[in-house]
N, C-alpha and C positions, 0 to 999 in steps of 0.2 A: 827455347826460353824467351826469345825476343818476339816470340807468335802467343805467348801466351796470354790468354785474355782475360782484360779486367772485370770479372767476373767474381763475387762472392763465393769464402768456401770452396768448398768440391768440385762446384759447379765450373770453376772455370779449367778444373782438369779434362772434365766431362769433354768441355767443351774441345777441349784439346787435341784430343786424341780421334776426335770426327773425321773419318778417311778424307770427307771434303775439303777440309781445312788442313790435314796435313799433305795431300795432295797439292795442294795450291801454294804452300808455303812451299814448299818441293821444290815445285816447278820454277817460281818466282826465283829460289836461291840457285839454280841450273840455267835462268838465265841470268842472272847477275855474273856467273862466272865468264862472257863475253866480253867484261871490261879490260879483261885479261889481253884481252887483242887489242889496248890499245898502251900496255907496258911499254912501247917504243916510243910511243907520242909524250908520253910523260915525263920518259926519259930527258925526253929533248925539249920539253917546255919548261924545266927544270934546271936544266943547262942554260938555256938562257934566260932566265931571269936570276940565275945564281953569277952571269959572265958580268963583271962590271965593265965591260968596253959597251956593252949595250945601253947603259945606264944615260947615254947622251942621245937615246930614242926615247926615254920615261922618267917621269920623276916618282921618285919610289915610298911607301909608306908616309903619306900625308895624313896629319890627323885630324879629325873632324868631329862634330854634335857631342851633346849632351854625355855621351857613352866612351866617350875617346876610342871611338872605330878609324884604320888606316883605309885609306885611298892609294889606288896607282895613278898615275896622269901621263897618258901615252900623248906623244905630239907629230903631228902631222906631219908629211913629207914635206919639206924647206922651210920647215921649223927656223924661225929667227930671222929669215926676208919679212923687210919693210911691207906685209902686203894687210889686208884689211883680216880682222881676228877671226878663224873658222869656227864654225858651229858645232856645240857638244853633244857630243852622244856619252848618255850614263848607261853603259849595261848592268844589269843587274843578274847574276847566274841564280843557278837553281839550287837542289841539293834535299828538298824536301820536307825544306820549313826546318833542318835538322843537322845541315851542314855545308860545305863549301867555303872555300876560301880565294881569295882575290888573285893570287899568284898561280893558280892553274889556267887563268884563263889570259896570260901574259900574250901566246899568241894572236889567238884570237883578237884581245883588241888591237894588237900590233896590225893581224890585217886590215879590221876595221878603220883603222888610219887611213891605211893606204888606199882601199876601196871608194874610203867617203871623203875623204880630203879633210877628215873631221879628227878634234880633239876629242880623244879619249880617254873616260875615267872609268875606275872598276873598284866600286866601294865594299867593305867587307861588312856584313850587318850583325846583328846578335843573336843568332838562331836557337832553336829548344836543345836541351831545357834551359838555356839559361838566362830566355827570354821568349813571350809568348810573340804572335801575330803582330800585336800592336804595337809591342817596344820594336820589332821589324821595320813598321811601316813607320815609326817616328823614326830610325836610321836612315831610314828612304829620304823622308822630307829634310834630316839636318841635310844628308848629302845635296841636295837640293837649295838651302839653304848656305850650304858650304858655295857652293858655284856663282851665288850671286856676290857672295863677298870676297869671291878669288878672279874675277875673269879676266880686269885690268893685270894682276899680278899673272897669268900664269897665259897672258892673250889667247881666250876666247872669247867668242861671243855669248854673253852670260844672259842674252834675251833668246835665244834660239837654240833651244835644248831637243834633244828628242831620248825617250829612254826606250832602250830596248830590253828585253828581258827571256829569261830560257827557265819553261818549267813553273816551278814556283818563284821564280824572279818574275815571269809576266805575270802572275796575280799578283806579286806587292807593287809593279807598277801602275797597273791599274788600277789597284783597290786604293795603294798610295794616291794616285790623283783625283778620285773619287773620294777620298777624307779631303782633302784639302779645297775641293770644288764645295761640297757640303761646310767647309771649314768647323771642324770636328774638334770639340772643346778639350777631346782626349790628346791630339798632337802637343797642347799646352804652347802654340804658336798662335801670337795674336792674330787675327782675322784678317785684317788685310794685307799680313803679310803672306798670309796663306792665298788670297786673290791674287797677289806679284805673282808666286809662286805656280799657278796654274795659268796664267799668262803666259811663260815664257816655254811651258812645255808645248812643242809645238807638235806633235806626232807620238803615239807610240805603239811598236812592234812588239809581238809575243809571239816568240817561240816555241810552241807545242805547249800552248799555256794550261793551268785552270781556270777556271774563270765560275763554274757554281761548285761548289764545296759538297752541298748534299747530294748530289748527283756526282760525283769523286768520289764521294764513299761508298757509296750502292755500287760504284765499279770495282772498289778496294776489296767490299765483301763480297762480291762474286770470285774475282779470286782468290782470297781467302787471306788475304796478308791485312787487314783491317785494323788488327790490333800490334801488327809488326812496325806500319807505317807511322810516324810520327803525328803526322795530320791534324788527329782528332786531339791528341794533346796540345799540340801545340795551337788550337782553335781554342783550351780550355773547354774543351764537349762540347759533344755533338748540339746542346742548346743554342750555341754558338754559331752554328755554320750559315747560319741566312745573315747575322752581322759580318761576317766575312767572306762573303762572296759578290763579288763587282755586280753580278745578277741583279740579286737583292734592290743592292741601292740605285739600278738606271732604272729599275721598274720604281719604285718611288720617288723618283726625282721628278720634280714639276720642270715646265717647259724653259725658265730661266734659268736653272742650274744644266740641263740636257743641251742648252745650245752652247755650254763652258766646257762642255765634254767636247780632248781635243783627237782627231780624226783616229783611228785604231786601223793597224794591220796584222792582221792573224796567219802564220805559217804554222804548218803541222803534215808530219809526216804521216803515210796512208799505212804503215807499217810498225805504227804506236803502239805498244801492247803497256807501259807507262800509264802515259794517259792517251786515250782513244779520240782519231781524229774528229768525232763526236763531237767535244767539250769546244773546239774552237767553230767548227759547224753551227753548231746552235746559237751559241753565244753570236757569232755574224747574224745569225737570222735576227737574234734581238735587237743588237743595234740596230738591223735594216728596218726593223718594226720600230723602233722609234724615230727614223729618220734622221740616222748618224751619220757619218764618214765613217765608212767603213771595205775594208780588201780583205778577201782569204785564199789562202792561196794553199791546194792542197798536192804535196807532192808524192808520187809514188813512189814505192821502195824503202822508202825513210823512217828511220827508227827515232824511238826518243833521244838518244846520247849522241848518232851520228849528227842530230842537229847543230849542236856545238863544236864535238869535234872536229866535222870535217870544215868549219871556219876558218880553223887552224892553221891549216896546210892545202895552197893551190893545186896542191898533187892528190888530195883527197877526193873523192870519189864524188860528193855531194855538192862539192865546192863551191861551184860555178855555178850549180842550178841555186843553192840558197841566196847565195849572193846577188843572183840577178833577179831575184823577187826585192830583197832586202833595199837594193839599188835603183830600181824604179820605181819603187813606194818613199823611198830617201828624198829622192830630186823634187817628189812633189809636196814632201812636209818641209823642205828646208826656204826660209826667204831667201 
């Protein structure tokens, strides 16, 4: 029922029952059932962000922008010495334009602390349906917005951000810094504070991102989950997908907005069947065709979900290898 395609009439039963399409939805819901392996990690990310002895590592549901979305705010190891404010990293998780929530990813930013010596925030945005693309990317920019008027109170450095992102969190980070570079009448944020705003991002990471929409979908329908996937709704149709694709807009950007585009680094596993290590491949080749800052880093064996998960836990399989991309693209975006 959730494969079923919005198709007029008959026509969309027709469509339905195409061995192709129920083949692919098949397959698609027989790999879904692998997350099942990671019932344990859940368990335990859960547990601790339910322990309040933890709660003097984060500060927990903060609220923020226009939408009253909560924030976590993880703090860095020797939290509270007199030393000079460390620098933020905003992750933003993925979930498919359709879901996710901020408190799954408690570890992970936990280690992120620890790795980057950085303050950690992990904002919860408005996803489909009950919010398209755009109200996303205005959650993106309050959160962004929230950081400049919190960094005194909450000691960071509120000029040197970098956001990282997994999945469809790296298309709202990008595509979020590309409205705000364009300073886009739709944020309903006046203009130069949207200039402040791309100023202080200083880097950012995508994690087995998207980054062209139309070329997402053409993989969507090939395996046949097109009309399972949120995507295209939550693009508002396919008419959509070139306004929302980071593509789109560095190929139309003239040379003064392209030198505001701040440096990008692309990781993606070789073992994507999500999204396909493709989508960050090319997308590198674009930036390097415009003459951007730009690293991709492409690792074998790596799935879309181990990307995050194994962040998680130092004992995780992928751990070390993510992290030591993550780490030496970090030292060179942080001042």
């Amino acid at each position: 029922m959730l494969g079923l395609p919005s198709k007029p009439g008959y026509k969309k039963y027709l469509e339905a029952v195409k061995p192709r399409r129920i083949y692919g939805i098949t397959k698609a819901v027989l790999e879904s059932l692998k997350c099942l392996q990671y019932g344990r990690l859940y368990l335990q990310l859960k547990s601790w962000y339910e322990n309040d002895k933890n709660r003097a590592h984060y500060e927990k549901g903060i609220t923020f922008g226009r939408r009253g979305n909560k924030l976590d705010l993880y703090h860095p190891p020797g939290f509270g010495d007199k030393t000079a404010p460390p620098p933020l990293v905003v992750f933003v998780y993925g979930g498919g334009w359709s879901s996710g929530e901020r408190r799954v990813y408690c570890l992970l930013a936990r280690q992120l602390t620890e790795e980057l010596n950085a303050t950690v925030i992990c904002p919860d945005y408005t996803t489909y349906p009950k919010m398209n693309v755009l109200g996303m990317i205005q959650d993106i920019a309050d959160c962004l917005i929230w950081t400049q008027e919190s960094g005194s109170k909450f000691n960071f450095d509120k000029d040197n951000i970098i956001l990282i992102g997994h999945s469809a969190g790296a298309h709202l980070c990008v595509l979020t810094t590309l409205f705000l570079i364009d300073a886009r009448e739709e944020l309903f944020i006046e203009a130069s504070k949207q200039r402040d705003l791309v100023s202080v991002i200083k880097g950012i990471i995508g994690l087995s991102g998207v980054y062209n929409i139309m070329e997402h979908y053409k993989y969507e329908q090939e395996r046949g989950v097109e009309y399972v996937s949120a995507m295209h709704k939550a693009m508002n149709g396919v008419e959509n997908f070139p306004y929302y694709s980071p593509t789109y807009w560095l190929e139309k950007f003239d040379q003064d907005k392209l030198k505001r585009v701040p440096p990008l680094t692309l990781i993606h596993g070789t073992c994507d069947i999500m999204v396909p290590a493709d989508a960050s491949t090319k997308f590198s080749e674009l930036l390097t065709s415009l003459s951007l800052k730009a690293s991709l880093y492409l690792l074998p064996a790596l799935d879309h979900t181990e990307m995050v998960t194994d962040l998680m836990s130092a004992e995780r399989r992928f751990y070390h290898a993510v992290f030591s991309c993550i780490k030496q693209e970090y030292r060179k975006l942080v001042i």
